[in-house]
C-alpha positions in Angstrom: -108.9 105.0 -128.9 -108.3 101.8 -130.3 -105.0 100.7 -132.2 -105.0 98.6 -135.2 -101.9 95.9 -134.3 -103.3 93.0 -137.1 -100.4 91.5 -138.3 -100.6 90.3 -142.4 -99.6 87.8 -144.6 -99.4 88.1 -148.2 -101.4 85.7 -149.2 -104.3 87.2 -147.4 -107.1 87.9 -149.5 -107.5 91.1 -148.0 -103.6 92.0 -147.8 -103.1 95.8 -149.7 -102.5 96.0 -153.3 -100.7 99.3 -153.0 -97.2 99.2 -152.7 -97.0 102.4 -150.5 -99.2 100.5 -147.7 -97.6 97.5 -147.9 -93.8 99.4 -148.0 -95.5 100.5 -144.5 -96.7 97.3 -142.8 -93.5 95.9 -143.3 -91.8 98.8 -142.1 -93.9 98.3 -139.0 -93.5 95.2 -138.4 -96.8 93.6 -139.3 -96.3 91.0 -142.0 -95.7 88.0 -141.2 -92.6 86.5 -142.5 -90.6 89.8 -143.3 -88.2 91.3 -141.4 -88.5 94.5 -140.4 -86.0 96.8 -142.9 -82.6 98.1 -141.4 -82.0 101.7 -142.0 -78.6 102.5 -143.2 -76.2 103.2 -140.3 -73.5 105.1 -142.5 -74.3 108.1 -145.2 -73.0 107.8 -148.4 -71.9 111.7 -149.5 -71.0 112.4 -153.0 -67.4 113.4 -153.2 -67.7 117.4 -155.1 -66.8 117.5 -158.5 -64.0 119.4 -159.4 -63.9 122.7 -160.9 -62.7 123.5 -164.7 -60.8 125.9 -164.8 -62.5 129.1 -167.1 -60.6 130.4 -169.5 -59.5 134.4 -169.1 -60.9 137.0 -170.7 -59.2 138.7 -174.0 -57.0 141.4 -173.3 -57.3 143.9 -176.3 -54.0 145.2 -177.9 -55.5 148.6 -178.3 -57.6 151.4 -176.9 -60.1 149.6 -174.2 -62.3 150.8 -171.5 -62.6 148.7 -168.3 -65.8 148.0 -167.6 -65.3 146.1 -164.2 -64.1 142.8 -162.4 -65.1 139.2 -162.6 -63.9 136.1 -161.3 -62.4 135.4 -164.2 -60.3 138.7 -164.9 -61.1 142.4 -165.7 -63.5 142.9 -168.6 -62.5 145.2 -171.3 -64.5 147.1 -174.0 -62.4 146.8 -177.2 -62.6 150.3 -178.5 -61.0 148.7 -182.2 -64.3 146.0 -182.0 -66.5 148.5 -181.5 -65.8 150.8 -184.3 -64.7 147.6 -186.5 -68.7 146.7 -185.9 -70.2 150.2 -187.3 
């Protein structure tokens, strides 16, 4: 098994048109005149973004049925809305 080891210039008349290729012979090492990249040596994390605050459900002044819990409050079935609506 043989390795391929050429080493390129760009002005080559057969040096890769591709810019996925040539992003890899330079990353390897084999064009001439180019350093080899540096990869990072510190990440970059994106600080979280805060949280608005929700606003809480609506209480009803009258008869109500609770339905159940969320993270925003109990949820209530406005008995007055419901008949308002027939």
């Amino acid at each position: 098994m043989t390795s391929d080891t050429r080493v390129f210039r760009r002005s080559d008349p057969d040096f890769p048109i591709t810019s996925a290729v040539q992003n890899r012979l330079v990353a390897s090492g084999r064009v001439e005149g180019e350093e080899t990249p540096r990869r990072p040596c510190a990440v970059v994390v994106p600080r979280p973004t805060p949280v608005a605050v929700k606003p809480s459900l609506h209480v009803p002044d009258g008869p109500a049925i609770v339905l159940g819990e969320t993270e925003r409050g109990t949820l209530h079935l406005d008995l007055n809305q419901l008949m308002a609506g027939r």
